[in-house]
Biopython code that builds the backbone (N, CA, C, O; Angstrom):
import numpy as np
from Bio.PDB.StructureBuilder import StructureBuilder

atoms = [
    (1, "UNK", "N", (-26.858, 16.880, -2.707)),
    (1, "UNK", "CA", (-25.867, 17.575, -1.892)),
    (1, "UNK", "C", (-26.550, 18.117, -0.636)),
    (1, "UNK", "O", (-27.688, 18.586, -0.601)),
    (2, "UNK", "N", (-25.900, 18.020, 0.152)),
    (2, "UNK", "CA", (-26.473, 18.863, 1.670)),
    (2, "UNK", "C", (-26.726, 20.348, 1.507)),
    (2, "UNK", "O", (-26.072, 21.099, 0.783)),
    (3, "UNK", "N", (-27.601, 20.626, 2.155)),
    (3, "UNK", "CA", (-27.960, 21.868, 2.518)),
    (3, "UNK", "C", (-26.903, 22.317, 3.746)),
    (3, "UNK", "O", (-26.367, 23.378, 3.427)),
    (4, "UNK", "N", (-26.579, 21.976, 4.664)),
    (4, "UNK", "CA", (-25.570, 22.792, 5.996)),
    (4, "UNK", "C", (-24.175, 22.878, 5.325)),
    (4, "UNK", "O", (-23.497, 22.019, 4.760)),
    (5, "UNK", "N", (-23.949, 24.315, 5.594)),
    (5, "UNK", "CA", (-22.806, 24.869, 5.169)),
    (5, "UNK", "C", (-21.342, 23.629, 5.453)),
    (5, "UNK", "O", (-20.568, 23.225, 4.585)),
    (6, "UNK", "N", (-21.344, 23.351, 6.590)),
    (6, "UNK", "CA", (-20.057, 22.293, 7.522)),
    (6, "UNK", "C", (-20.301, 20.671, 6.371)),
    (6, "UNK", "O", (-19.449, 19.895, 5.939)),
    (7, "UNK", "N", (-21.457, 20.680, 6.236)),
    (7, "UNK", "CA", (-21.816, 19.245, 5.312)),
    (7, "UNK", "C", (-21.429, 19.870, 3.985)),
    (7, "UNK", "O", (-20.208, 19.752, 4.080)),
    (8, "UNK", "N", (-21.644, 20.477, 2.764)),
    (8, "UNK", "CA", (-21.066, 20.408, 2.124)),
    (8, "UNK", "C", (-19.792, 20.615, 1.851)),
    (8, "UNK", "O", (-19.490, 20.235, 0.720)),
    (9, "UNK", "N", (-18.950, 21.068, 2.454)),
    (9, "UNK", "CA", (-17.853, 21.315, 3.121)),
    (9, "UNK", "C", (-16.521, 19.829, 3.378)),
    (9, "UNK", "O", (-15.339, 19.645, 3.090)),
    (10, "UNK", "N", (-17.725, 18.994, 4.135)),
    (10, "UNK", "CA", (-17.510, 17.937, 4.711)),
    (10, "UNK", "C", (-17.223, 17.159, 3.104)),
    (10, "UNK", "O", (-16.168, 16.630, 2.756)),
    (11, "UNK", "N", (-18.460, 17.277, 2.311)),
    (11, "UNK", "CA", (-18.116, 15.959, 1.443)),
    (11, "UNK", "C", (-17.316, 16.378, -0.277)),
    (11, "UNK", "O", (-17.177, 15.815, -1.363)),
    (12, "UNK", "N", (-16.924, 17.829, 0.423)),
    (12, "UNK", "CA", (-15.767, 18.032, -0.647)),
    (12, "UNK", "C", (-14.462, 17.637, 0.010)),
    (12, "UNK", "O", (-13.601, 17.214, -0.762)),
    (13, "UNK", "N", (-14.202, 17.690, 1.116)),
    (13, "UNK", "CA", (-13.066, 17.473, 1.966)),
    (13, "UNK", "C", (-12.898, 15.652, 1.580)),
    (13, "UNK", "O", (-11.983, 15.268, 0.852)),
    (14, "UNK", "N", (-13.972, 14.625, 2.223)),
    (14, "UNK", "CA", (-14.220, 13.247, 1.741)),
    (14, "UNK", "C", (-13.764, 12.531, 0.690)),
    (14, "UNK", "O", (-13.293, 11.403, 0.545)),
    (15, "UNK", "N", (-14.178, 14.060, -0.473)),
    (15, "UNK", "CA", (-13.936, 13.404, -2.131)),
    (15, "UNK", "C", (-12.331, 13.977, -2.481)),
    (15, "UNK", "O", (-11.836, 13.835, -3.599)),
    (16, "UNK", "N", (-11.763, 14.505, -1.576)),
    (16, "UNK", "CA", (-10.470, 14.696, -2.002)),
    (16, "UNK", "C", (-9.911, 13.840, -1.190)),
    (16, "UNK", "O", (-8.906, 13.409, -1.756)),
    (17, "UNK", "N", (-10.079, 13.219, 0.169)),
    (17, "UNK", "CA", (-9.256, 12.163, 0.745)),
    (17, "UNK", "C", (-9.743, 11.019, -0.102)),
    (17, "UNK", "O", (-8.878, 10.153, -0.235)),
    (18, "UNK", "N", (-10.570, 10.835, -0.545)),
    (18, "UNK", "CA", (-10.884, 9.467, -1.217)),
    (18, "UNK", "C", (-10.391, 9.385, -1.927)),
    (18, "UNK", "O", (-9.846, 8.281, -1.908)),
    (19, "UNK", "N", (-9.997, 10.262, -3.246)),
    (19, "UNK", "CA", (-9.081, 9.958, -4.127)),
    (19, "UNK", "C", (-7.689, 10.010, -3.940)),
    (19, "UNK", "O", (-6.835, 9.396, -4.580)),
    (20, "UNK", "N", (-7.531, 10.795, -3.006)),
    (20, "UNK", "CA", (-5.844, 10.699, -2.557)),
    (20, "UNK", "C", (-5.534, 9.038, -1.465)),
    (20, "UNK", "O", (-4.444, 8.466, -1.496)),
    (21, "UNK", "N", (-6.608, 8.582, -0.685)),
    (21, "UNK", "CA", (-6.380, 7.144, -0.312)),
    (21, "UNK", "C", (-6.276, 5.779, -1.575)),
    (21, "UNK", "O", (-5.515, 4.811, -1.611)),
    (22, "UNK", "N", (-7.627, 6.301, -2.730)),
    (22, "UNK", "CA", (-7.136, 5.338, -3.714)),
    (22, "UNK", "C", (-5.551, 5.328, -4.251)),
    (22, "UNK", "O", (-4.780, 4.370, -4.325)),
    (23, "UNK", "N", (-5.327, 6.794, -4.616)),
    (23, "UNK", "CA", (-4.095, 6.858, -5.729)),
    (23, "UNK", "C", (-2.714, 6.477, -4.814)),
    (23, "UNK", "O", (-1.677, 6.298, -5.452)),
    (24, "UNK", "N", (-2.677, 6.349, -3.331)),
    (24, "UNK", "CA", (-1.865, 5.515, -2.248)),
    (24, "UNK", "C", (-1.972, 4.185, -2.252)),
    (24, "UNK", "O", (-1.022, 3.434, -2.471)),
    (25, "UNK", "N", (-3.432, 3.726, -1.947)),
    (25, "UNK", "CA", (-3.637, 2.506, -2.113)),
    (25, "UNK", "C", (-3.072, 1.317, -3.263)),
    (25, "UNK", "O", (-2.600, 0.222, -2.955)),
    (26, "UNK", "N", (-3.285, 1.923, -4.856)),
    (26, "UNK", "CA", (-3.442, 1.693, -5.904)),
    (26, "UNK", "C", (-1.383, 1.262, -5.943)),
    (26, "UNK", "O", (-0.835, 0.183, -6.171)),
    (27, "UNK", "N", (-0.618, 2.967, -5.535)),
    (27, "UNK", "CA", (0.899, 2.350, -5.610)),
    (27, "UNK", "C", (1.321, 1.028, -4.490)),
    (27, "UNK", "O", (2.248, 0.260, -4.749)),
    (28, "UNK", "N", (0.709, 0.944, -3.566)),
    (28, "UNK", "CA", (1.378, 0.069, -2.431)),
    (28, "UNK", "C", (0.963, -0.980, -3.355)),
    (28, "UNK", "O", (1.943, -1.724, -3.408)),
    (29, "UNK", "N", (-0.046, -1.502, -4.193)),
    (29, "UNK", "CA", (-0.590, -2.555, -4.747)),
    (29, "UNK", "C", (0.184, -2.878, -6.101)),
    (29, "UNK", "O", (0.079, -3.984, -6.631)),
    (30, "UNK", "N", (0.946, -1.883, -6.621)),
    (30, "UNK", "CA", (1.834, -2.091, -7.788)),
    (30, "UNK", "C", (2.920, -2.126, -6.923)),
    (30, "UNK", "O", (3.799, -2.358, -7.753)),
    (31, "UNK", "N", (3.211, -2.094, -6.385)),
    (31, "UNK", "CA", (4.549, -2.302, -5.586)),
    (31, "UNK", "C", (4.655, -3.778, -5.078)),
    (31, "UNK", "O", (5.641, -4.509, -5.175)),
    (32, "UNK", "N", (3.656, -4.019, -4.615)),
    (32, "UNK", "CA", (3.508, -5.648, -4.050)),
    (32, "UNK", "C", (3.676, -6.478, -5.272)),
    (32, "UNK", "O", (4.580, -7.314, -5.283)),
    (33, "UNK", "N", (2.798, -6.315, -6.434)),
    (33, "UNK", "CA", (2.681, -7.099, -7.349)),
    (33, "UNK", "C", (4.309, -6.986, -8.129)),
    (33, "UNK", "O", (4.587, -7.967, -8.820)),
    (34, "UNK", "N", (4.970, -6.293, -8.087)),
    (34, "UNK", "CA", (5.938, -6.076, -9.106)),
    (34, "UNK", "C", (6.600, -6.952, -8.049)),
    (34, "UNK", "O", (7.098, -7.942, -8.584)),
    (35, "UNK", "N", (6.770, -6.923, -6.757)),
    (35, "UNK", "CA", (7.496, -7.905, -5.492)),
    (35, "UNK", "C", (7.334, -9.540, -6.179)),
    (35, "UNK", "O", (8.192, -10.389, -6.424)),
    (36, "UNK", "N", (6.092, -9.540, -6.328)),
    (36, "UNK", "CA", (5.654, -11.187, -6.814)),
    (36, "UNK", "C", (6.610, -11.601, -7.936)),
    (36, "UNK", "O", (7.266, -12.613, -8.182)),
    (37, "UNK", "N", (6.392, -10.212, -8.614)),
    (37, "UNK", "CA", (6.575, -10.633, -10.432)),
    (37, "UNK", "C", (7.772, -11.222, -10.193)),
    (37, "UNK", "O", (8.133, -12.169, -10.890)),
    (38, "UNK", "N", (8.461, -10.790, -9.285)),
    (38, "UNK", "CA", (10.249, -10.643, -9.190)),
    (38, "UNK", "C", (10.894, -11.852, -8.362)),
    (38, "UNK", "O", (12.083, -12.153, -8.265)),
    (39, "UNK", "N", (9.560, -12.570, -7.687)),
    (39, "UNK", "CA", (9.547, -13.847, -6.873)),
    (39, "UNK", "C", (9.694, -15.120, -8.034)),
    (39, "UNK", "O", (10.481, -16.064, -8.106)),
    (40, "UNK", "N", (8.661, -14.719, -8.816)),
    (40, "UNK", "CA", (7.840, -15.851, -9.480)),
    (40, "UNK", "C", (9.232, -16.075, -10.855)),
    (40, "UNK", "O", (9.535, -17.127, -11.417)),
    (41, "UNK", "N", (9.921, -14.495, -11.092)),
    (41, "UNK", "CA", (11.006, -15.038, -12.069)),
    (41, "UNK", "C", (12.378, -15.485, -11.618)),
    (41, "UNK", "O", (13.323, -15.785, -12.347)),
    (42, "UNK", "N", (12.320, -15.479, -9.900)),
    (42, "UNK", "CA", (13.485, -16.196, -9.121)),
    (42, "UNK", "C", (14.290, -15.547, -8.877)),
    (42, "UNK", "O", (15.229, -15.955, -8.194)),
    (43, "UNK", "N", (14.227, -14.239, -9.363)),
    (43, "UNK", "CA", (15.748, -13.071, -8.999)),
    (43, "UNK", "C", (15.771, -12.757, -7.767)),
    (43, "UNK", "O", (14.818, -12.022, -7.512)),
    (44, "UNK", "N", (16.648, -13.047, -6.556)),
    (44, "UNK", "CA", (16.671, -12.846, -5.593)),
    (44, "UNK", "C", (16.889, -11.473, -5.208)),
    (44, "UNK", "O", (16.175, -10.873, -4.405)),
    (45, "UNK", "N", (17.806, -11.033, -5.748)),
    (45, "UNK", "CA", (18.227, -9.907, -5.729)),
    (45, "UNK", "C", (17.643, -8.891, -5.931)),
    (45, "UNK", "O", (17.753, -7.923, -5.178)),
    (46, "UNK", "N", (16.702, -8.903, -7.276)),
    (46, "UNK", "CA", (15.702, -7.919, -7.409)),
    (46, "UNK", "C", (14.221, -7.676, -6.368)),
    (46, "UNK", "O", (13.480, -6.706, -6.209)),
    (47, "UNK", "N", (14.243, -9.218, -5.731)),
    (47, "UNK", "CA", (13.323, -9.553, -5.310)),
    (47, "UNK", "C", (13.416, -8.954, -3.320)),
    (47, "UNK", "O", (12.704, -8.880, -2.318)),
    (48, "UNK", "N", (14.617, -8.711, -3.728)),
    (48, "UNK", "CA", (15.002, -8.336, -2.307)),
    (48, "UNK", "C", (14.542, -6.750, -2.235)),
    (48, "UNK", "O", (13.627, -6.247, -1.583)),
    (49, "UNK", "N", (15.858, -5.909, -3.472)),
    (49, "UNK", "CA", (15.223, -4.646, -3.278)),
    (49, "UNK", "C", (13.471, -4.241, -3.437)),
    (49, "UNK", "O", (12.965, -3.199, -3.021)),
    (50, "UNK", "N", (12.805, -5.270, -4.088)),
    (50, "UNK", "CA", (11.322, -4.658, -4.154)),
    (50, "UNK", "C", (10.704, -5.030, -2.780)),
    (50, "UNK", "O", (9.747, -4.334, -2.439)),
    (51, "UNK", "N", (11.071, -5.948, -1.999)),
    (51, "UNK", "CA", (10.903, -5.962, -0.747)),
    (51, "UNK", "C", (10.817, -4.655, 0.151)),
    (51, "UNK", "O", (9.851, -4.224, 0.782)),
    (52, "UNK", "N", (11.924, -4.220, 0.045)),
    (52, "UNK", "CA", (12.207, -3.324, 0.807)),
    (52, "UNK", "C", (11.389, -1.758, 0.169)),
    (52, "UNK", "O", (10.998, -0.821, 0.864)),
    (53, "UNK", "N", (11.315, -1.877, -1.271)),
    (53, "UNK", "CA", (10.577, -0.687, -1.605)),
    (53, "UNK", "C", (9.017, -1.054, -1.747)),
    (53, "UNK", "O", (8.196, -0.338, -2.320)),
    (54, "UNK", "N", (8.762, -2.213, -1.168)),
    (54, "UNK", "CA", (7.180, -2.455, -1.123)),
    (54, "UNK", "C", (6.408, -1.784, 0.411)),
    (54, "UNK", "O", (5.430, -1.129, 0.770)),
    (55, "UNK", "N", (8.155, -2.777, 1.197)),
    (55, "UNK", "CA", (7.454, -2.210, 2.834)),
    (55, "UNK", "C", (7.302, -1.256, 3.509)),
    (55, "UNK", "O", (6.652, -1.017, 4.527)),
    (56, "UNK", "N", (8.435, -0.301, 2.405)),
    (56, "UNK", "CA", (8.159, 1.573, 2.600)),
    (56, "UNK", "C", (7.065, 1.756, 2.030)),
    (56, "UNK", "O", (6.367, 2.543, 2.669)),
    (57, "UNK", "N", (6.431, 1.248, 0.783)),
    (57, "UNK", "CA", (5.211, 2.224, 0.519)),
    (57, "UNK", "C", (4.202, 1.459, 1.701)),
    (57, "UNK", "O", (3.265, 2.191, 2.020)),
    (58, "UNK", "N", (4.216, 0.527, 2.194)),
    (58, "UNK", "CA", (2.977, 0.186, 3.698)),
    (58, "UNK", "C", (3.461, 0.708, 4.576)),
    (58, "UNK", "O", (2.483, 1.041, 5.246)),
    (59, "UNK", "N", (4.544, 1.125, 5.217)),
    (59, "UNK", "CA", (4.743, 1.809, 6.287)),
    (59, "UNK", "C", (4.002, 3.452, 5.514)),
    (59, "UNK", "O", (3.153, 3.977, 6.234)),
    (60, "UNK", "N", (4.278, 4.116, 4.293)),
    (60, "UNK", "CA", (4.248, 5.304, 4.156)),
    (60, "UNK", "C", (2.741, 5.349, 4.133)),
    (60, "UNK", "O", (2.208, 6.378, 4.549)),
    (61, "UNK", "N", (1.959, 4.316, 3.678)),
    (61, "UNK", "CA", (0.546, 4.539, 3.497)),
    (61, "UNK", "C", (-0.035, 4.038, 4.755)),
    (61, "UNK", "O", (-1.215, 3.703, 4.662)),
    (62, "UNK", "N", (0.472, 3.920, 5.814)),
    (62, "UNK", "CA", (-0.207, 3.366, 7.443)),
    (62, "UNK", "C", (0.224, 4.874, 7.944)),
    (62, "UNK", "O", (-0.542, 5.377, 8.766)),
    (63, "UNK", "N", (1.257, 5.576, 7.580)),
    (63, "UNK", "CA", (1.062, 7.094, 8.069)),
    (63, "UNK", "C", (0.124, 7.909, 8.069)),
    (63, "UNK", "O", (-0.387, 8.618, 8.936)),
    (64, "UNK", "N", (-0.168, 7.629, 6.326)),
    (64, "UNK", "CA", (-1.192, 8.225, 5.458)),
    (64, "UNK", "C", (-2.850, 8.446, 5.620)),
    (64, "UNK", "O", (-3.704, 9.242, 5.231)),
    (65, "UNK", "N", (-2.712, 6.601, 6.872)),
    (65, "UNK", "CA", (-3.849, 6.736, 7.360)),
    (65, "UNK", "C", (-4.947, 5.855, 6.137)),
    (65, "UNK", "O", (-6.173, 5.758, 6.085)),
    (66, "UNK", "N", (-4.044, 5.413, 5.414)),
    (66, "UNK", "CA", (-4.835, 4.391, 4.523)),
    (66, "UNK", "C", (-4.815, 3.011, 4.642)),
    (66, "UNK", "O", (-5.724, 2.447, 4.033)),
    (67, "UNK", "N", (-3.913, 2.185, 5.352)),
    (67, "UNK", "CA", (-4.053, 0.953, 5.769)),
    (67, "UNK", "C", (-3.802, 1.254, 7.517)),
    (67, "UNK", "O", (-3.000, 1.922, 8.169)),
    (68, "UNK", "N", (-5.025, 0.313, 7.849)),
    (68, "UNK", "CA", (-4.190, -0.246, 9.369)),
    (68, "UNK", "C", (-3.008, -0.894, 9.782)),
    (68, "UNK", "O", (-2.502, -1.737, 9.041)),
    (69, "UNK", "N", (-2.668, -0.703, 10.515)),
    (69, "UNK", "CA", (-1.192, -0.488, 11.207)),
    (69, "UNK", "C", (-1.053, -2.386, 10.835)),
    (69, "UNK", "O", (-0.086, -2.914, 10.286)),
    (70, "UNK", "N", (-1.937, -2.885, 11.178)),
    (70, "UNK", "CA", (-1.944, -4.473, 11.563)),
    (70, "UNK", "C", (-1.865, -5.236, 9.802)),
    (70, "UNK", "O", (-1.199, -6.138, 9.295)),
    (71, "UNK", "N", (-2.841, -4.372, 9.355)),
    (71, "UNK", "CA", (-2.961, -4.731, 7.816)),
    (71, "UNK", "C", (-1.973, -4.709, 6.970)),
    (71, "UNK", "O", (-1.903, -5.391, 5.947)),
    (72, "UNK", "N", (-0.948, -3.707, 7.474)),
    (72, "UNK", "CA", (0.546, -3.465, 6.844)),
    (72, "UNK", "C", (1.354, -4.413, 7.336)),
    (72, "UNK", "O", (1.969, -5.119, 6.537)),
    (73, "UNK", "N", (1.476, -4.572, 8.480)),
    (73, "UNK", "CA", (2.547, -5.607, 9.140)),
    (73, "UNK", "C", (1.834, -7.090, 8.252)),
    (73, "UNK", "O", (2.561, -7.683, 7.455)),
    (74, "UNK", "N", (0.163, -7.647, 8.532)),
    (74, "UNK", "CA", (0.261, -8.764, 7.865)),
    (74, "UNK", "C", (0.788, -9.102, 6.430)),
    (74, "UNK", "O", (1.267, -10.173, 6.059)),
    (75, "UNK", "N", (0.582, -7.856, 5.637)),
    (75, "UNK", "CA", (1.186, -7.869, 4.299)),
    (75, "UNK", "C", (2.402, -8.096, 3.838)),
    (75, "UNK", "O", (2.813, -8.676, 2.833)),
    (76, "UNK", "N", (3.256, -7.203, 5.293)),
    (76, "UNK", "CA", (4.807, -7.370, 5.153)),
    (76, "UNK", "C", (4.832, -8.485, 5.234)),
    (76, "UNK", "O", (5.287, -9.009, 4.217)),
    (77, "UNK", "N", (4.383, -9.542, 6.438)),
    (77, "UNK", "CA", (4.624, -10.612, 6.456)),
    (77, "UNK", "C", (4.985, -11.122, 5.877)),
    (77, "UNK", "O", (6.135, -11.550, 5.789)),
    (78, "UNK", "N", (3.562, -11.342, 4.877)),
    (78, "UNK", "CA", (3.944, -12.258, 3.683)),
    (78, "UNK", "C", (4.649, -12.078, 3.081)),
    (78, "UNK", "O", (5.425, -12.993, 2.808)),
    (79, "UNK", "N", (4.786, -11.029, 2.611)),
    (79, "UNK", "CA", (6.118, -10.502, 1.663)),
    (79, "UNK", "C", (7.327, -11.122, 1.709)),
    (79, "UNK", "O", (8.077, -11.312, 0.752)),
    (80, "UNK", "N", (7.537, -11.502, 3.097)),
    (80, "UNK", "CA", (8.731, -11.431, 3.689)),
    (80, "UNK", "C", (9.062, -13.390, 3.466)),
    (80, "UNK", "O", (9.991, -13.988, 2.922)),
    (81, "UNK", "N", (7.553, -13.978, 4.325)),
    (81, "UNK", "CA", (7.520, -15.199, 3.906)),
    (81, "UNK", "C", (8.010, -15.625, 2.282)),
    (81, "UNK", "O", (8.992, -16.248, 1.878)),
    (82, "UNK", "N", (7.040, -15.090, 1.683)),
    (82, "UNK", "CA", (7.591, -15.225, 0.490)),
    (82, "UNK", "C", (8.999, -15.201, -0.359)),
    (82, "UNK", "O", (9.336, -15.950, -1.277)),
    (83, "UNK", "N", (9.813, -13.958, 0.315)),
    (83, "UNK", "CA", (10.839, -13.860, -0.306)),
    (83, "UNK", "C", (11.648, -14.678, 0.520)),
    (83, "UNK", "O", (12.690, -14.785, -0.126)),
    (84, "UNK", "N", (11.796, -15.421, 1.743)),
    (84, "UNK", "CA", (12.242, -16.638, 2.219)),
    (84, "UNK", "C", (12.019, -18.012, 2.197)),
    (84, "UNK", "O", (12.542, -18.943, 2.809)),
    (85, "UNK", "N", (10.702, -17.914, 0.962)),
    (85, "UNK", "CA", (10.796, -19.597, 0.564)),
    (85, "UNK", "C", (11.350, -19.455, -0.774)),
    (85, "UNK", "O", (11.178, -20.402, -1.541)),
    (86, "UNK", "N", (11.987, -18.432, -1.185)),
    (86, "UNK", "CA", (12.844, -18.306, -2.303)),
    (86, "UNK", "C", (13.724, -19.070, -2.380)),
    (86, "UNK", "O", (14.384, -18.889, -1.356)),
    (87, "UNK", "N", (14.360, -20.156, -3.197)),
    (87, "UNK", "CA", (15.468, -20.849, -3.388)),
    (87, "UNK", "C", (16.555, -20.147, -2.904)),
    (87, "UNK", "O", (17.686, -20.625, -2.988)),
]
sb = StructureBuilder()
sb.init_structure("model")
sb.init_model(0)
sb.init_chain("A")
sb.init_seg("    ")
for serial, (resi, resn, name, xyz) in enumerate(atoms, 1):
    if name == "N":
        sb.init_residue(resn, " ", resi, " ")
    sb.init_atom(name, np.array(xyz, "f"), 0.0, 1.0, " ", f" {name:<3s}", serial, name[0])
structure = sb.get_structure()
C-alpha cells in the first residue's frame, strides 16, 4: 500500500470503481447473451424486446463510463444485424 495520504485514498476510490465497472459490465453481458439465446430459439418478438433492453444497458453503461461510446454503438450494431437476419 502507499505511503501518501492522496495515494491511499486513490486506490480505495479505484477498488470501488472497479468493482462497480465489473458488476455493469458483467449485466450489459447477460443482457446481450440472453439477446442471442432469444435469436438462436427464433422468437422474434422476444428477440426484439431484449434488443431494446440490451441497448439501454450499453447506452446506460457508456454513461457509466464503462464502455466507449464507439464500443457500444459497435455492439448495438450487431445486435441489431443480428436481429435482422432473423427470418
Amino acid at each position: 500500500m502507499a505511503n501518501i495520504k492522496s495515494k491511499q485514498k486513490r486506490v480505495l476510490t479505484n477498488e470501488k470503481s472497479r468493482q462497480r465497472n465489473k458488476s455493469v459490465r458483467s449485466a450489459v453481458r447477460t443482457e446481450i447473451r440472453k439477446f442471442h439465446a432469444a435469436v438462436e430459439t427464433g422468437d422474434k418478438a422476444a428477440a426484439e424486446k431484449q434488443l431494446r433492453v440490451a441497448s439501454r444497458a450499453l447506452d446506460k453503461s457508456v454513461s457509466k463510463g464503462v464502455f466507449h461510446r464507439n464500443a457500444a454503438a459497435n455492439k448495438k450494431s450487431g445486435l441489431a444485424t443480428a436481429f435482422n437476419k432473423m427470418d
